[in-house]
SEMI-274715 format. One record per atom (N, C-alpha, C): residue in three letters; x, y, z. Coordinates in pm, whole numbers, plus 32768, in hexadecimal, padded with zeros to 4 digits. Atoms other than C-alpha are relative to their C-alpha. Example, Ala and Ser with C-alpha at 12.3 -4.5 7.8 and 13.67 -1.06 7.14 Angstrom:
BEGIN
ALA80597F898000 ALA84CE7E3E830C ALA805A80788000 SER7FAE7F897FFA SER85577F9682CA SER7FB3806D8049 
This chain:
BEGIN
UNK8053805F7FB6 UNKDD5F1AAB21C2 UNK7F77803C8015 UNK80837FCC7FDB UNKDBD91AB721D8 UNK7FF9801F8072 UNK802B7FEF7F7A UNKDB471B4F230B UNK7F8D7F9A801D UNK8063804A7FCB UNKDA741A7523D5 UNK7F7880407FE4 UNK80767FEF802D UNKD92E1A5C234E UNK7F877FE68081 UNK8082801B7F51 UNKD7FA1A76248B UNK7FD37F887FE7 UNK804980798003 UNKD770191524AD UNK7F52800D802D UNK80857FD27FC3 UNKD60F18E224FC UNK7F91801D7F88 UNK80707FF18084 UNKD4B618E02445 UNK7FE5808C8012 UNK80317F867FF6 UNKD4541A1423CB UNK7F6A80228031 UNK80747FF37FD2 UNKD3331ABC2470 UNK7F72800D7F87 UNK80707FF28072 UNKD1E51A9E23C2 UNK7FC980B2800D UNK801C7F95801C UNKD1451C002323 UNK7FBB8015804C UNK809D7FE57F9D UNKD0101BED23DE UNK800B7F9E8056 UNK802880287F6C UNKCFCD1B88253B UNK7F7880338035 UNK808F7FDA7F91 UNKCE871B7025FC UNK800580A38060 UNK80197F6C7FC2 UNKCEFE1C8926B7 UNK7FFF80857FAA UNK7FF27FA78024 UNKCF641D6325C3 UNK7F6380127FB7 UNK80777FB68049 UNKCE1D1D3224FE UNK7FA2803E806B UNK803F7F9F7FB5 UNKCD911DAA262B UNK8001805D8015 UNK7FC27F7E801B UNKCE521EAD2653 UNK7FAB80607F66 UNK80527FC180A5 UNKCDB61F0B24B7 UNK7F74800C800C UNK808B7FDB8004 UNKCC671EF3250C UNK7FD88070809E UNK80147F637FB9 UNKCC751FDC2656 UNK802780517FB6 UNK7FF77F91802F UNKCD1820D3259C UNK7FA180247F74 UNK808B7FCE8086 UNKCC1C20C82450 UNK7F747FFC803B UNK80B07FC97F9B UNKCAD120A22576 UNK801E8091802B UNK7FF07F787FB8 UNKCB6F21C22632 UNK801180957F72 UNK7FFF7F958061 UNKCBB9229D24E8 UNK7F577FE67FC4 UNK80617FEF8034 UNKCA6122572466 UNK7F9980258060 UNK80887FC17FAB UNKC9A522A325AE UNK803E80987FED UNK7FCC7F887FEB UNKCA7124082595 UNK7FAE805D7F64 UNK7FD57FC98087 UNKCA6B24202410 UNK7F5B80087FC2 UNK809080248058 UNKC8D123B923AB UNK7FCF806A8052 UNK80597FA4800E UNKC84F24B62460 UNK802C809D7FF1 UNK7FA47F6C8045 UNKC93925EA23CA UNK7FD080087F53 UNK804E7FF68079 UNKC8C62536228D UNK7F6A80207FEB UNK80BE800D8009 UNKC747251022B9 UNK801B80D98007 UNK7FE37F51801C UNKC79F26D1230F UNK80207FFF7F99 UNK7FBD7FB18071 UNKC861271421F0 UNK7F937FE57FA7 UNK804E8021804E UNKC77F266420EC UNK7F5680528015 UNK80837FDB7F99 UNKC62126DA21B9 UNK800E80707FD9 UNK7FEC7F758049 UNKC69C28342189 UNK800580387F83 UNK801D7FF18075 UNKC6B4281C2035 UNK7FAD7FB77FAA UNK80567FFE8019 UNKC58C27BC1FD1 UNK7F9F802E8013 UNK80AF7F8F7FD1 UNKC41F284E1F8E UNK7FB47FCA804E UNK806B802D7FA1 UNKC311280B2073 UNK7FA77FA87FB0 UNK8045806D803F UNKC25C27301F60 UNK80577F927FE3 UNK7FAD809F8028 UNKC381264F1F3D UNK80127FD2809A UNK801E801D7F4D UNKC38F264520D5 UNK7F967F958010 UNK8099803D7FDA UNKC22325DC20DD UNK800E7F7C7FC4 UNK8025809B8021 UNKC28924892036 UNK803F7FB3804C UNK7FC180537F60 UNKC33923FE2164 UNK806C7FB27FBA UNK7F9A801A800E UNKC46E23B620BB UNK80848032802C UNK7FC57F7F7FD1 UNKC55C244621B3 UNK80AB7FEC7FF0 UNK7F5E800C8003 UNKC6B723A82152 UNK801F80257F6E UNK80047FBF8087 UNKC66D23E51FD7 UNK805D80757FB5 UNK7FD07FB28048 UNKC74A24C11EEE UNK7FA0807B7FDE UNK805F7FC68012 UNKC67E25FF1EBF UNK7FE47FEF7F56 UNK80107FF4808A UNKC5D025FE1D4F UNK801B80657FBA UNK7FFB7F84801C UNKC5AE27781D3D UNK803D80198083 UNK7FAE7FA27FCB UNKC6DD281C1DCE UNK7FF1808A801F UNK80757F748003 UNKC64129641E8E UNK805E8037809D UNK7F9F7FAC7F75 UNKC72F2A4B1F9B UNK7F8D80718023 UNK805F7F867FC6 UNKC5D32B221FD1 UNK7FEE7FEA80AB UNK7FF6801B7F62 UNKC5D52A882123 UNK8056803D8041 UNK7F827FB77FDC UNKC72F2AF1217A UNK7FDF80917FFF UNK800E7F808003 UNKC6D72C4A2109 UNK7F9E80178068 UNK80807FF87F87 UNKC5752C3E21DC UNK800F80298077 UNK7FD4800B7F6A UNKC63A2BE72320 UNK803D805B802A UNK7F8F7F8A7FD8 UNKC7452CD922ED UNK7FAC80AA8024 UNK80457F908049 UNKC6462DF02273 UNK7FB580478044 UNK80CA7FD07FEB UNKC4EE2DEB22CB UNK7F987F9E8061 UNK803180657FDE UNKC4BB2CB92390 UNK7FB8805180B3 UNK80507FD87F76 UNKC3D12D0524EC UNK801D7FED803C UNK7FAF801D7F87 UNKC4632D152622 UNK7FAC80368075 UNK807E7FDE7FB4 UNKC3042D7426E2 UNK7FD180607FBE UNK80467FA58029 UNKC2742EB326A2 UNK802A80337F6C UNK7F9E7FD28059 UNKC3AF2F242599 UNK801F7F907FAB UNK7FB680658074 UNKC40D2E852453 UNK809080657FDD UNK7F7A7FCC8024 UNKC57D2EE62429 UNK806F7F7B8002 UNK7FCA80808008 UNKC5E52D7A2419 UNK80937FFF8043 UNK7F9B80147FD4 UNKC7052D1724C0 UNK806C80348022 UNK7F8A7FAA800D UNKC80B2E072488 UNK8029805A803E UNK7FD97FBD7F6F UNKC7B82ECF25AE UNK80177FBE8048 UNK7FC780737F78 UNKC80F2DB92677 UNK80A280147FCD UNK7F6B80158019 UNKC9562D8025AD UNK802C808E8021 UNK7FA67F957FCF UNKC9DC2ED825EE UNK8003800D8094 UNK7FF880197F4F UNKC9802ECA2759 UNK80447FA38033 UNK7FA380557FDF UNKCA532D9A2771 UNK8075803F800F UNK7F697FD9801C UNKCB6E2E3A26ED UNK7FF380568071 UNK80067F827F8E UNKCB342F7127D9 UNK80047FAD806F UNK7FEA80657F6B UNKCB192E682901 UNK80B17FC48015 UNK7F8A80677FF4 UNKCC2A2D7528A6 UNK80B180628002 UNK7F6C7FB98003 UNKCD6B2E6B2851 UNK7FF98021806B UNK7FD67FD27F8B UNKCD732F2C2997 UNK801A7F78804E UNK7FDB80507F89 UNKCD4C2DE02A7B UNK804A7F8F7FB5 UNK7FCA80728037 UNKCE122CF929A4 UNK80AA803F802A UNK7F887FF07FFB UNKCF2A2DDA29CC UNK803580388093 UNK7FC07FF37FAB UNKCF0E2E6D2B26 UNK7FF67F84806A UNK8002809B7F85 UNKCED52D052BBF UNK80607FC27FE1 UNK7FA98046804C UNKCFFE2C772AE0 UNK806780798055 UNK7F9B7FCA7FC2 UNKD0DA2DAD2BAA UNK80138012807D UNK8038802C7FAE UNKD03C2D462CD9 UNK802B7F7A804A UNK7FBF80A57FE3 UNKD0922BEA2CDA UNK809480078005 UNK7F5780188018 UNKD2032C1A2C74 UNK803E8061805F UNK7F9E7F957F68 UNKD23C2D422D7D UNK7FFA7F6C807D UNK800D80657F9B UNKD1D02C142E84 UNK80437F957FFA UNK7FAE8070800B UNKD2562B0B2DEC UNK80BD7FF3803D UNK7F797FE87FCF UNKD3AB2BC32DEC UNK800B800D808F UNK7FC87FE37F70 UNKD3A62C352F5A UNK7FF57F878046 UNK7FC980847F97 UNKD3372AE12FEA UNK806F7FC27FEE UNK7F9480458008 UNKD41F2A522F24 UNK809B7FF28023 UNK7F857FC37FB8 UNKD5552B322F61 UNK801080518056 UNK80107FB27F61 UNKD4FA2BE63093 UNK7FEA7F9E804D UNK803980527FCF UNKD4E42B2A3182 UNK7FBF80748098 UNK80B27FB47F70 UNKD3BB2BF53256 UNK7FFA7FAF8078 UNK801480397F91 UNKD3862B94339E UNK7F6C7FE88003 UNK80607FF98011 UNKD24B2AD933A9 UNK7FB07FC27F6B UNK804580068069 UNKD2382AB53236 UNK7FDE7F4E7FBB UNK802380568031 UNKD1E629403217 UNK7F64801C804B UNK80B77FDC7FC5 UNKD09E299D32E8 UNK7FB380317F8E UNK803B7FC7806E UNKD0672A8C31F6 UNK7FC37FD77F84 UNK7FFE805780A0 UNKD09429B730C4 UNK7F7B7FCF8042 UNK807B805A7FD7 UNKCF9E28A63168 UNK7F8A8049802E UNK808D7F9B7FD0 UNKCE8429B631D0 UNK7FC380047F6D UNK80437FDB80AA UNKCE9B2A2D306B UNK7FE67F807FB6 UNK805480878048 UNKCE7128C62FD3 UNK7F7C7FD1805C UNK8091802D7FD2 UNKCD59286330B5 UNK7FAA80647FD1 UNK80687FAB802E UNKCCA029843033 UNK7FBD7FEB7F5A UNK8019803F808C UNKCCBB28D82EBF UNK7FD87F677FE9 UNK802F80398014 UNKCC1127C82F42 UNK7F6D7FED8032 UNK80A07FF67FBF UNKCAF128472FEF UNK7FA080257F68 UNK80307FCB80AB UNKC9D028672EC5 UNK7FD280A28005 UNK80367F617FEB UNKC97729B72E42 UNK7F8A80258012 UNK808C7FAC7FD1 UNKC81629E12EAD UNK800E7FF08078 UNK7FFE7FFF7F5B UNKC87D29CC300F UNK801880AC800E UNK7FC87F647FBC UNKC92A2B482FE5 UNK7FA780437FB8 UNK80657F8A8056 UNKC8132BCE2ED8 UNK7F9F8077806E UNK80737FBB7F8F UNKC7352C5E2FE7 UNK80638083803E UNK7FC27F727FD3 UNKC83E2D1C30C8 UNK8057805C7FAE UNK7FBF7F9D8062 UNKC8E92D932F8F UNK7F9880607FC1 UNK80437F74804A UNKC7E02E4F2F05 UNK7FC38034807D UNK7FD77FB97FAF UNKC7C22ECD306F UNK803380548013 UNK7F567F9F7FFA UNKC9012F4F307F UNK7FDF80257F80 UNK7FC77FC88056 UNKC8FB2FE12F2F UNK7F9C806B7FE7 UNK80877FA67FD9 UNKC78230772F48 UNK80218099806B UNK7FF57F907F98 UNKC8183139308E UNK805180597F8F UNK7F547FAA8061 UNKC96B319A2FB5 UNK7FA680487F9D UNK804D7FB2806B UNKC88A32382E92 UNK80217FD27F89 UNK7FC9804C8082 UNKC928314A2D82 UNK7F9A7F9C7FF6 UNK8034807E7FE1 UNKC82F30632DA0 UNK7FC4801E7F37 UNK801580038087 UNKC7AE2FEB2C08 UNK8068806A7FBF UNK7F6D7FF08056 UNKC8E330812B56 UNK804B7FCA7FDF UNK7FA2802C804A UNKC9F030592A8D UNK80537FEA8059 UNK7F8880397F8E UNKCADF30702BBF UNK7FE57FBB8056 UNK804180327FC3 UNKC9FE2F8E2C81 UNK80207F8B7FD6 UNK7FE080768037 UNKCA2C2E772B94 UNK80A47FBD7FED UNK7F4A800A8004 UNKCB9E2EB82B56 UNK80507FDC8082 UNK7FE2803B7F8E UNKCBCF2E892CBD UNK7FE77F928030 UNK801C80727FD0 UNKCB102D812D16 UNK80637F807F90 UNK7FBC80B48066 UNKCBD12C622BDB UNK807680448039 UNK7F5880257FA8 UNKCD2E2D272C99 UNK7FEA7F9F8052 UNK7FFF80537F62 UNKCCBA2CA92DD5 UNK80227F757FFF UNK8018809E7FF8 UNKCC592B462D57 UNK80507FD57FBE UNK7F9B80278036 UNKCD812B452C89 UNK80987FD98047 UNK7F8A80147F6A UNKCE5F2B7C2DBF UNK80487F668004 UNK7FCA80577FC8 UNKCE7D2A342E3D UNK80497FA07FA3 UNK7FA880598073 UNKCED3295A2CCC UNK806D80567FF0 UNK7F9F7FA88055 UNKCF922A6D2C35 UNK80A07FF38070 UNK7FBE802B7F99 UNKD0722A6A2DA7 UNK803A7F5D802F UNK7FE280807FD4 UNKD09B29002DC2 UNK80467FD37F8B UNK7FDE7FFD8027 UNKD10729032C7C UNK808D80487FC4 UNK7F727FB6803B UNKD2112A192C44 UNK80787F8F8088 UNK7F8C801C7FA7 UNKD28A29842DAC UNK803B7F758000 UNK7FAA806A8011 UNKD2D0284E2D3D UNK80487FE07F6E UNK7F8D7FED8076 UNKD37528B32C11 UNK808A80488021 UNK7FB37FCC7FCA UNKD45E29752CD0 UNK80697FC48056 UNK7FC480887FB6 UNKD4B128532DB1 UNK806B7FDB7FA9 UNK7FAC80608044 UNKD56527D12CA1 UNK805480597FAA UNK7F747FD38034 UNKD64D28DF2C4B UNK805880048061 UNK7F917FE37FC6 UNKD7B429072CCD UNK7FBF802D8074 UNK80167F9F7F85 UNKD7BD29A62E2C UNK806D80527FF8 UNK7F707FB07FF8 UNKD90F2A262DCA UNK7FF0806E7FC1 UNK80297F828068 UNKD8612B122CB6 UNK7FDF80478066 UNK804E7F897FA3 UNKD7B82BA92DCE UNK805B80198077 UNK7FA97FE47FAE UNKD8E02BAE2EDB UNK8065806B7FB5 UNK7FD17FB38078 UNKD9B32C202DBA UNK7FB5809B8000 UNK80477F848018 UNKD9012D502D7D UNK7FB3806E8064 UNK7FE17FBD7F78 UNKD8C32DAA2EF4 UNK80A180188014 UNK7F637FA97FE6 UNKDA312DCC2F29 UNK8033806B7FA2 UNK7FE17F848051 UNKDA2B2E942DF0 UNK7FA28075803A UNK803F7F887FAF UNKD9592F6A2EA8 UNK7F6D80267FD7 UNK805A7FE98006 UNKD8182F3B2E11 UNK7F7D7FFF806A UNK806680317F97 UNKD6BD2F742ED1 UNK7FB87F9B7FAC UNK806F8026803E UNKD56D2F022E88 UNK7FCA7FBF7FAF UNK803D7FC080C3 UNKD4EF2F872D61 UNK80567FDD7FB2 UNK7F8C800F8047 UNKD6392F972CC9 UNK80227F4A7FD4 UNK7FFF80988005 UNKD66F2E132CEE UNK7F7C7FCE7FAE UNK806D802B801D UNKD4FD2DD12C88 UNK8010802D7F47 UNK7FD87FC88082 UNKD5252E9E2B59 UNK80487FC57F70 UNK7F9F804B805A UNKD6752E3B2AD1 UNK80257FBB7FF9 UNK7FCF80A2800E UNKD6C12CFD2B3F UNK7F8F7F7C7FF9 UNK805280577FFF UNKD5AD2C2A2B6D UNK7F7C80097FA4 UNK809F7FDD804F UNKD4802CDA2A9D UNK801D7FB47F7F UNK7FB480428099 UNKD5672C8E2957 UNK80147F8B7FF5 UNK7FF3807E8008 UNKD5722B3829BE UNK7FAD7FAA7FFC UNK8033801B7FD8 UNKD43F2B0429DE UNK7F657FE37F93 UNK803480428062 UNKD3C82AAD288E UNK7F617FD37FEE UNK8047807B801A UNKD3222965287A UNK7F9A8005807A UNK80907FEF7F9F UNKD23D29AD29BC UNK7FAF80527FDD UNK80787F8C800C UNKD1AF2AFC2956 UNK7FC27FCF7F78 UNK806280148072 UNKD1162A4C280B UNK7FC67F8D803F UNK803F80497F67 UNKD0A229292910 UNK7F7B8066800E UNK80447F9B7FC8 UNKCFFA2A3329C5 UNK7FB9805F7FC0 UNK80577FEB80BA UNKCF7D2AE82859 UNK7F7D7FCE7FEE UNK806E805B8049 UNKCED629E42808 UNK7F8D7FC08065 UNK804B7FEC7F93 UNKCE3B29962960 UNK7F8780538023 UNK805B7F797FD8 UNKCDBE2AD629A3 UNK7FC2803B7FA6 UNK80587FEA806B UNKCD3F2B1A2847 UNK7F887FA67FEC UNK807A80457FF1 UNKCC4E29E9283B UNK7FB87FED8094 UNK808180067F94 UNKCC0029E52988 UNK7FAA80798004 UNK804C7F9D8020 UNKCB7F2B452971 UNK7FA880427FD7 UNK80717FDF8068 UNKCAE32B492835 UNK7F9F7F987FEF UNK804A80407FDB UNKCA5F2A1E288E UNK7F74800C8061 UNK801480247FB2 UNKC9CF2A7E29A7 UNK7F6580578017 UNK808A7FB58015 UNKC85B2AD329E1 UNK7FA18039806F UNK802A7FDC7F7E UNKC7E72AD52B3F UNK7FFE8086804B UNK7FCD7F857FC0 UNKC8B82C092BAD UNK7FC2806B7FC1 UNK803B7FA7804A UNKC8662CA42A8A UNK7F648028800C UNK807A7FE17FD8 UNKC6FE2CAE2AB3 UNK800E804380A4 UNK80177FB77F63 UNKC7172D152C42 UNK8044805D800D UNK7F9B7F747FBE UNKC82C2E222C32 UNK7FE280617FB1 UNK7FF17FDE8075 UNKC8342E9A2AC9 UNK7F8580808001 UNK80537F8D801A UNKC7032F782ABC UNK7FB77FDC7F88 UNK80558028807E UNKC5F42F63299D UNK806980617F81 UNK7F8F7F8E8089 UNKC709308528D2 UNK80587F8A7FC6 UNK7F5B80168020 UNKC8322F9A28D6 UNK7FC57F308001 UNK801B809F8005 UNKC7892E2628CF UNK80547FCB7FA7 UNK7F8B80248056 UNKC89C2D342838 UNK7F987F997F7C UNK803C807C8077 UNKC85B2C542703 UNK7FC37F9C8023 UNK803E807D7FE5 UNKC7FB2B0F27CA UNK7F8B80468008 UNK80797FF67FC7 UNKC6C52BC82877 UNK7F8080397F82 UNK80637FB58045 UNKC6692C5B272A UNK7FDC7FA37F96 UNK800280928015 UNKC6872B07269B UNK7F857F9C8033 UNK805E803A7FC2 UNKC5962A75278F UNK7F8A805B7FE5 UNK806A7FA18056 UNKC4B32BB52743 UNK7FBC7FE37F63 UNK800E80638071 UNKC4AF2B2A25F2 UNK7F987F9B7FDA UNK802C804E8041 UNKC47D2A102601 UNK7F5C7FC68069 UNK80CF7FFD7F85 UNKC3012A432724 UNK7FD580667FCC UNK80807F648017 UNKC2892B8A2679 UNK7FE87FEA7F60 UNK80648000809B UNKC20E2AD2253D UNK7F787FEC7FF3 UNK808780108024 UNKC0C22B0324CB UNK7FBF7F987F89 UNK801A802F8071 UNKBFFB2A1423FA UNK80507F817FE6 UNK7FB880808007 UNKC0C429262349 UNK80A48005802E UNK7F5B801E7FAD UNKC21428C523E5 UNK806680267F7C UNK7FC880098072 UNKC324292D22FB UNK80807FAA801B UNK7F6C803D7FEE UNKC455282C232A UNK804E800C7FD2 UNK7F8F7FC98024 UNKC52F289B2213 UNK801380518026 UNK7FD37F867FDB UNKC53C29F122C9 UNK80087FF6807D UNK7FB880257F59 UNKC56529592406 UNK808D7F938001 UNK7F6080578014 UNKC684287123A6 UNK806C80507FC6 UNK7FA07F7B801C UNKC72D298F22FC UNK802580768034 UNK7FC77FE97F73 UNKC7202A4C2434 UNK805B7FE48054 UNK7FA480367F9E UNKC7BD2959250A UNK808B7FF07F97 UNK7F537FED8069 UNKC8CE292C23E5 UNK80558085801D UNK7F7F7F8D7FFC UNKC92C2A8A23E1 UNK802E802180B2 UNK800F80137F38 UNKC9172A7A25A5 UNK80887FCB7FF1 UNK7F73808E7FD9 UNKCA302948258E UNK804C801F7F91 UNK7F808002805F UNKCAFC29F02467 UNK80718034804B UNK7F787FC17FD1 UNKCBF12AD3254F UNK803D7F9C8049 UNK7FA0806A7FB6 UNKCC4F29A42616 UNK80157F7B7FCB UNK7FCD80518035 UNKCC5628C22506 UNK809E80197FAA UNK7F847FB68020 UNKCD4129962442 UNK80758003806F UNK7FA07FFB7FBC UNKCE2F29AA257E UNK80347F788004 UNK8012807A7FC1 UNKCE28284725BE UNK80897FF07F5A UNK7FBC804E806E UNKCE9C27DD244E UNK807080847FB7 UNK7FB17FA0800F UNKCF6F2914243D UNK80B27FCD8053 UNK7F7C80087F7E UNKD03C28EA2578 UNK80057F9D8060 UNK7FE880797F75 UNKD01F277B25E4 UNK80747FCE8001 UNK7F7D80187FC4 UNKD178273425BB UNK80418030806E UNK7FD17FBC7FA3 UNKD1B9282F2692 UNK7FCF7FCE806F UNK8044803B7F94 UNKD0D827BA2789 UNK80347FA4800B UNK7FC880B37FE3 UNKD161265427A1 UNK80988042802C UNK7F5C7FD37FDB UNKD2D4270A27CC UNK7FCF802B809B UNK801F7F9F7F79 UNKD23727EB28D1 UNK7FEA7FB9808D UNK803A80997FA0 UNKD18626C62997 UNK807A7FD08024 UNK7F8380407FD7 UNKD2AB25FD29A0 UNK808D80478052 UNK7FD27FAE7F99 UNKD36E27122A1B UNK7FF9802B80A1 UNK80397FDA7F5D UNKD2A227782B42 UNK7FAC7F948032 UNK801780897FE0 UNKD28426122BAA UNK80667FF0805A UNK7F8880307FB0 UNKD3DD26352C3E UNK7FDB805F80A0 UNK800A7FC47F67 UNKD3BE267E2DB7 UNK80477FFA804C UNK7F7B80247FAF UNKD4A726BB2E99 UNK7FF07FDF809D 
């Protein structure tokens, strides 16, 4: 015997809404996507094919001297050493505070979550109101305080200050990823007699996956993103890529060069483009994870 067949007209392909739906998402990808193109193209071209104001154009003559320029030799005020002292100063910035703000967050996360501290929802809520006040409210008494301390423009100056401001996401995040494991893993393993550390370690660190690439990827673009701090903490030794970027692209003389300023900002937005299309699956797992709150 046939199975009952669904009655009913079938739905039409297209709907008013959905084509709406098709044209936000091809406006919104083309306000993202035309000006990554107008860079990429811009950069590779010469300054006489520039000068014809064709800026969406295919280049004619294919030319990476720009790229090299920026990386190389490009001016960053007084010094031509193009770019590349910025990019290593990133790196020298970003590893230390990517990783001790990422062990930072997850020591906190764990204790609010499975300690229960006396006090510690105060705590929590102190430390999030502090990630919504803006950051030029604390620029002033931080280089105060860091002027007295004798760290003031350094490498550990900077590394401290993106912990600090990393505090409050990185914390709101491990602790509501934590929310949403068992409580029995962690009762469990007190009656086995674990402390702390021990618990933090072996039961929960290993579990803890899909947040710490979350938190990766967070703390890597916001970081290397980030330009403000860098200029006020950093020191003229250790200036990160954005500030040497903006150096760039105000200490030209003469004629403006735009392929060697668009091939600047390209290589600026490659470490956090690379993460992005590296590890956005992960990210979307991660998210959805530490969404659960308990």
């Amino acid at each position: 015997m046939n199975a009952a067949q669904p009655q009913g007209r079938r739905p039409r392909r297209l709907t008013p809404g959905r084509i709406g739906v098709y044209v936000f998402l091809i406006s919104a990808a083309l306000f993202f996507l035309l000006p990554l193109w107008i860079m990429v193209v811009t950069s590779l071209k010469p300054m006489e094919e520039i000068r014809l104001g064709n800026i969406l154009a295919l280049p004619q003559m294919l030319t990476f001297e720009a790229w090299s320029k920026a990386w190389s030799s490009a001016c960053t005020g007084l010094e031509c050493h193009g770019i590349s002292v910025g990019f290593w100063n990133s790196v020298r910035i970003l590893i230390p505070s990517v990783i001790f703000s990422i062990i930072a967050g997850a020591i906190n996360g764990y204790a609010l979550s499975f300690w229960r501290v006396k006090g510690a929802n105060i705590l929590f809520g102190v430390l999030l109101l502090g990630a919504f006040i803006p950051y030029q409210v604390f620029l002033y008494p931080l280089v105060r305080i860091f002027s007295m301390t004798g760290i003031y423009n350094s490498l550990t100056c900077i590394v401290l200050v993106h912990v600090i401001f990393g505090l409050p996401t990185m914390t709101l995040l491990f602790r509501n990823y934590y929310a949403g494991l068992p409580i029995e893993l962690f009762k469990a393993a007190r009656i086995d007699g674990g402390g702390f550390w021990s618990i933090f370690f072996q039961v929960i660190l290993p579990m803890s996956t899909p947040i710490l690439v979350v938190a990766t990827i967070l703390q890597v673009t916001g970081i290397w993103n980030d330009f403000i701090f860098g200029l006020t903490f950093a020191g003229r030794e250790n200036l990160p890529m954005t500030v040497q970027l903006n150096n760039i692209v105000h200490s030209t003389q003469g004629e403006r060069a735009y392929n060697v300023d668009m091939a600047a900002t390209m290589l600026a937005a490659l470490v956090p483009l690379v993460i992005y299309f590296v590890s956005g699956r992960w990210f979307v797992r991660g998210i959805a994870a530490g969404a659960v709150k308990g």
